[in-house]
C-alpha positions in Angstrom: 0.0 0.0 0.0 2.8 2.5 -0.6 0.7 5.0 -2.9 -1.6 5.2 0.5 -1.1 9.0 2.5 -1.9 7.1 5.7 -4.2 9.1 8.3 -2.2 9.0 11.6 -3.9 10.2 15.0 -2.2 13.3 14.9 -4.4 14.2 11.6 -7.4 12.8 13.5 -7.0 15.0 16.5 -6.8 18.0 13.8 -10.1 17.4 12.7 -11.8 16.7 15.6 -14.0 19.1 17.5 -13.3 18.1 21.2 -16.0 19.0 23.2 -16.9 18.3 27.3 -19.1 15.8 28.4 -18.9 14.4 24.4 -17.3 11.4 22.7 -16.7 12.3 19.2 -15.9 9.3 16.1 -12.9 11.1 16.0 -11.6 9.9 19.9 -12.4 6.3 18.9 -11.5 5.6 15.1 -8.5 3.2 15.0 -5.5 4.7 12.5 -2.6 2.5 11.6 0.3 3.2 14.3 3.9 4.7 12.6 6.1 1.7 11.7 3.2 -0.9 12.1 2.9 -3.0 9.1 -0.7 -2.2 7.1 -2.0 -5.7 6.6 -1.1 -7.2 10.0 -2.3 -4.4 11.4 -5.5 -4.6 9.5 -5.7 -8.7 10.4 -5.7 -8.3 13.7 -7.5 -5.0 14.7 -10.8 -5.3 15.8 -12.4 -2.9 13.6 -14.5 -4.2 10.7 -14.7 -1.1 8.8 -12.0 0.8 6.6 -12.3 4.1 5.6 -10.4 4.9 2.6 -10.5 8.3 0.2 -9.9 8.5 -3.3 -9.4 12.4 -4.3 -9.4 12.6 -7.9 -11.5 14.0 -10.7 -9.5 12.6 -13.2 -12.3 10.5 -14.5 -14.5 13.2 -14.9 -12.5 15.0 -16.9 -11.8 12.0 -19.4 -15.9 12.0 -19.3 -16.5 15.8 -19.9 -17.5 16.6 -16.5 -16.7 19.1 -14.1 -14.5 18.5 -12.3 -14.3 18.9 -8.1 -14.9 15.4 -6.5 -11.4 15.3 -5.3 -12.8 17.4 -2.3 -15.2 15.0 -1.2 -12.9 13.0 1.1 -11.7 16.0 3.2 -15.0 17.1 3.5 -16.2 13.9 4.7 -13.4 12.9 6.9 -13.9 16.3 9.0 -17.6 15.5 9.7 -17.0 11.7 10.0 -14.9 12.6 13.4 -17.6 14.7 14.4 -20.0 12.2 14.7 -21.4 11.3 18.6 -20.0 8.0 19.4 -22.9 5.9 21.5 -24.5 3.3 21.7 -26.2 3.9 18.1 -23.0 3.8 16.8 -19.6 3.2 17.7 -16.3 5.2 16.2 -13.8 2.3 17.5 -15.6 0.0 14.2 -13.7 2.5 11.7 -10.4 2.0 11.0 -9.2 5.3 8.7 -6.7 3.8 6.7 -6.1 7.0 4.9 -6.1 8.8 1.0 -4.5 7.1 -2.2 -1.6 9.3 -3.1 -3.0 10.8 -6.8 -1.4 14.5 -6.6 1.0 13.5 -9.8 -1.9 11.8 -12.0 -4.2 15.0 -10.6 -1.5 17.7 -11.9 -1.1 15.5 -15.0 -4.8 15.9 -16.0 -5.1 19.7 -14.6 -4.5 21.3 -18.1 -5.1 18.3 -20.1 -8.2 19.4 -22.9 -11.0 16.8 -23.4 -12.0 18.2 -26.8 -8.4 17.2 -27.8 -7.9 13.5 -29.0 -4.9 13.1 -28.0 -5.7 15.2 -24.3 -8.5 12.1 -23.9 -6.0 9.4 -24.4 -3.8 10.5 -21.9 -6.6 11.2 -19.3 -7.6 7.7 -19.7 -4.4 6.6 -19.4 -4.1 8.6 -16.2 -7.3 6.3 -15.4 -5.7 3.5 -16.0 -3.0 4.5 -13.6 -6.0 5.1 -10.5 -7.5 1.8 -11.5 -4.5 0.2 -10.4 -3.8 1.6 -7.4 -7.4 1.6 -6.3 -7.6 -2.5 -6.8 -4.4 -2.7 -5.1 -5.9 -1.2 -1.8 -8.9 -2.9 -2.2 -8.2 -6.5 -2.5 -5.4 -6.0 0.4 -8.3 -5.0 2.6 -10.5 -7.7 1.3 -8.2 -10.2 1.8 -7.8 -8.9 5.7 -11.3 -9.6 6.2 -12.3 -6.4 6.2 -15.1 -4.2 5.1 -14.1 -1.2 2.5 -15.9 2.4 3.0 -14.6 4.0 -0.3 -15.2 7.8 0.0 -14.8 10.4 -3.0 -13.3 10.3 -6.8 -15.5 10.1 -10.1 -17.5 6.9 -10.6 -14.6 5.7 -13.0 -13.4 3.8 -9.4 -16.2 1.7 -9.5 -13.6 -0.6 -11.3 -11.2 -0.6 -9.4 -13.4 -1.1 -6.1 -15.1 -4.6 -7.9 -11.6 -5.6 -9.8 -10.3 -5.4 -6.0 -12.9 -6.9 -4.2 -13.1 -9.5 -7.0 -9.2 -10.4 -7.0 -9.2 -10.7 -3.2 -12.0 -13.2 -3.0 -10.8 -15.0 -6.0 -14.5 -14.5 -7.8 -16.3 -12.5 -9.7 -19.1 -10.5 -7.9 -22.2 -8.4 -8.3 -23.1 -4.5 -7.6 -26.3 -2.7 -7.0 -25.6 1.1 -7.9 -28.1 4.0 -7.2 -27.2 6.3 -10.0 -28.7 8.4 -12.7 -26.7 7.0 -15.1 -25.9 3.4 -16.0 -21.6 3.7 -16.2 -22.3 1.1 -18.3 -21.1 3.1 -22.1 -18.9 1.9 -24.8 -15.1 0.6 -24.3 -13.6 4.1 -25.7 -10.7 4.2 -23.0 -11.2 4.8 -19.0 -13.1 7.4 -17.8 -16.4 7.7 -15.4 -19.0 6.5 -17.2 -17.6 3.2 -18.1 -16.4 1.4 -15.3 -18.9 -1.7 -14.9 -18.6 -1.7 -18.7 -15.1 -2.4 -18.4 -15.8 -4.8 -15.2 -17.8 -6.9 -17.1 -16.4 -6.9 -20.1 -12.9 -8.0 -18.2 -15.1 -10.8 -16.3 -14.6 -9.2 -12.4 -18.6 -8.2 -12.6 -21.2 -11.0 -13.1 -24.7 -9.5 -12.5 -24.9 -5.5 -11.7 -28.2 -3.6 -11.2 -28.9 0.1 -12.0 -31.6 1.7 -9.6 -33.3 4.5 -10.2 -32.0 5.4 -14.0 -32.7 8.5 -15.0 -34.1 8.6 -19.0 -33.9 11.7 -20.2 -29.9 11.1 -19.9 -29.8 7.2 -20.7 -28.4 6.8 -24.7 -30.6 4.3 -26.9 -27.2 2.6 -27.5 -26.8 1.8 -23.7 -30.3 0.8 -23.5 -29.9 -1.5 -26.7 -27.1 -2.8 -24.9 -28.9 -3.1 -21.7 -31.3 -5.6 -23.6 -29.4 -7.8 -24.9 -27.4 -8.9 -21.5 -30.7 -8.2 -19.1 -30.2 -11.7 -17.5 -26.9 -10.1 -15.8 -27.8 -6.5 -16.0 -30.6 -4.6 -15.7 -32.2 -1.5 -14.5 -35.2 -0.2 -13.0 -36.1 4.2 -13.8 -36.5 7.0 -11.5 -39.2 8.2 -14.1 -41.7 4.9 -13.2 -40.9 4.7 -9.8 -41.4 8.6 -8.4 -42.9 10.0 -11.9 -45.5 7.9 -13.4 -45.6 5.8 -9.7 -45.4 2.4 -12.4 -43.2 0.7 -9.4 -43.1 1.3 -5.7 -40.1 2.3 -4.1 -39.9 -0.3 -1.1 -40.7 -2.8 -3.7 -38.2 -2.4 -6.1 -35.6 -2.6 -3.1 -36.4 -6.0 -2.8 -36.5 -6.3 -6.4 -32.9 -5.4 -7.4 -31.8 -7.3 -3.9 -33.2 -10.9 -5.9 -31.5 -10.2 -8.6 -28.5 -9.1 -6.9 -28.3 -11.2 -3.4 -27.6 -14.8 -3.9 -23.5 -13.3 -4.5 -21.0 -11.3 -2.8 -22.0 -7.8 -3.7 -20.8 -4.0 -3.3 -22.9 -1.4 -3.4 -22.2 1.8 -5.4 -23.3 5.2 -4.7 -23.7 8.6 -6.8 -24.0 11.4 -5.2 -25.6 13.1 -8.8 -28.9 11.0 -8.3 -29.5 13.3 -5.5 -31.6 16.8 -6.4 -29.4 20.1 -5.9 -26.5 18.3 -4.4 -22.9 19.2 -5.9 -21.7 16.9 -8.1 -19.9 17.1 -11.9 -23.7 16.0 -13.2 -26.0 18.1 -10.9 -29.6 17.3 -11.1 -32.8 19.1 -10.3 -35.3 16.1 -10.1 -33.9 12.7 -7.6 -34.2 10.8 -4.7 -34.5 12.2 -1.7 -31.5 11.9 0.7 -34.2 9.9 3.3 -34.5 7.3 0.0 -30.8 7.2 -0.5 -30.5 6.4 3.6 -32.9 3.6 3.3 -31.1 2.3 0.4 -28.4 2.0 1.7 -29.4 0.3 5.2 -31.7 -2.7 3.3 -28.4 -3.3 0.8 -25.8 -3.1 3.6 -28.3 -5.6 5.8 -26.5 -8.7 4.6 -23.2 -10.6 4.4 -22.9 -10.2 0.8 -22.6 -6.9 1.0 -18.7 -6.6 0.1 -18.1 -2.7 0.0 -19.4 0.9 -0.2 -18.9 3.2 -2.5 -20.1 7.0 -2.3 -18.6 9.0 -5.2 -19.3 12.3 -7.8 -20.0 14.3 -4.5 -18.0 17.7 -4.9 -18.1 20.1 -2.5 -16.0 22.8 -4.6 -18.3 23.3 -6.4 -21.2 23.6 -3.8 -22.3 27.2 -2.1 -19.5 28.3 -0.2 -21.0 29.0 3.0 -22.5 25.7 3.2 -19.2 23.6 1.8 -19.2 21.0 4.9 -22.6 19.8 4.3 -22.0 16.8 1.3 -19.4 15.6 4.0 -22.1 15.7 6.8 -24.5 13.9 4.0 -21.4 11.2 3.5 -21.3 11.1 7.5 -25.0 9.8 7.7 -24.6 7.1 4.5 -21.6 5.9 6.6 -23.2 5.3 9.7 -26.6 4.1 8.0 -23.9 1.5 6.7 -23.0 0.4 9.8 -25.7 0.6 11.5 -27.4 -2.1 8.8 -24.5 -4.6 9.9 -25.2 -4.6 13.7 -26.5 -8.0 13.8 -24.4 -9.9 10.9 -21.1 -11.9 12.6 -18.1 -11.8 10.8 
């Protein structure tokens, strides 16, 4: 784990807001002590979770997004610590592992133009470089046993999270992703909208559902595609769930959890399917954040549940004044993870 900027206690009593009478997440997270090797220290420790960030926006760019999602793991990591440790929910289940080390690939792609053919080669090559590092980290905590919390990035690290997870189990898995988008585009090099394209083209994704895709912004190609392969992938719309009211919400949970279930599964998150929150696609029309919480306790609520992902949230780009509040939003889909997995034994 050498391209890992590891998050020491020092850096957690930074961002900690010590308070009398309180116990903050930030008092009882676990970090990896100086000179302590990261996968015994990951074997042995007794907390389940890891909390890694990913700040890039690299695969954004490659996609023609804005870019800004590299701020999402700062954000989130300050509110994280803030959190009330009780008997809701403990701190001392984290373990913050730290941020992947992306600085050179980020100043690579700063200037880099996407209208430029040979610009969009090189950001998906800079891709390519993320990918690796991010299934690196990934199966190494797998294969410790433990539970990855991936925070921040574009969506392009979708591939690396199920790559990782896949190659540390030794099998392919599923994902669920709640999304506006599928991810699921052409093979036309690395960037953010093709990453469980390129997972299951590659074999490390066997069957992936898409909930709550948004149509207005879902090509005919992908849908076409979508067809053809709908015994592994498939979708259901936000349009016939919250518009037209075809489907019902609590239903289609269960839905997309049979089709998904029966396998080792991670669960992906966009931050863009969520209405007025800042992101390189913001949308007007979504979920509400009280749908996205219940999403993610019923798919955490199970064994098979290998991973989280929460990703695309950008708080650069949000209203100044009220910066902090995508990582306060990350700080409830964290804990709503957790809190699903009180009862399963690992």
């Amino acid at each position: 784990m050498d391209k890992i900027i590891p998050f020491s206690i020092t850096d957690l009593a930074k961002v900690t807001n010590h308070r009398s009478g309180e116990v903050k997440f930030g008092e009882k997270m676990l970090t990896i002590p100086k000179g302590e090797d990261y996968y015994d220290y990951l074997k042995n420790c007794d907390a389940q979770y890891v909390l890694i960030g990913i700040p890039e926006d690299v695969g954004i760019r490659a996609n023609f997004g804005r870019p800004g999602a590299d701020s999402a793991w700062e954000s989130a990591i300050k509110s994280i610590a803030n959190i009330q440790h009780n008997r809701f929910c403990k701190g001392s289940q984290i373990l913050v592992l730290g941020k992947l080390d992306i600085a050179e690939e980020m100043n690579e792609a700063k200037d880099l133009d996407f209208h430029t053919t040979a610009d969009r080669k090189k950001l998906s090559s800079l891709v390519e470089r993320i990918d690796k590092e991010v299934v690196h980290v990934i199966s190494g905590i797998i294969k410790c046993g433990k539970t990855p919390i991936i925070i921040g990035g574009g969506h392009n690290n979708a591939y690396g999270n199920i790559k990782g997870t896949a190659l540390g189990l030794g099998k392919p898995i599923n994902a669920i992703n709640f999304d506006a988008h599928s991810d699921f585009r052409i093979l036309e090099g690395r960037h953010s909208g093709n990453g469980f394209s390129y997972a299951y083209e590659e074999g490390f994704l066997k069957k992936y559902f898409i909930f709550g895709l948004h149509e207005n912004y879902t090509s005919k190609n992908v849908l076409d595609n979508l067809k053809k392969i709908e015994d592994r992938v498939t979708y259901n719309t936000y349009d016939e769930i919250k518009v037209r009211q075809q489907k019902n919400f609590q239903q289609e949970l269960i839905v997309a959890s049979e089709f998904i279930k029966n396998d080792t599964y991670g669960i992906e998150i966009d931050l863009d399917s969520i209405p007025n929150i800042a992101s390189s696609a913001m949308t007007m029309s979504g979920f509400s954040v009280e749908e996205l919480r219940q999403f993610i306790y019923f798919f955490g609520n199970s064994k098979n549940a290998a991973y989280l992902h929460i990703c695309e949230g950008a708080p650069d780009l949000g209203e100044e004044k009220n910066n902090h509040l995508i990582g306060k939003l990350i700080g409830y889909l964290v804990t709503d993870f957790i809190k699903s997995r009180r009862e399963l034994v690992f």
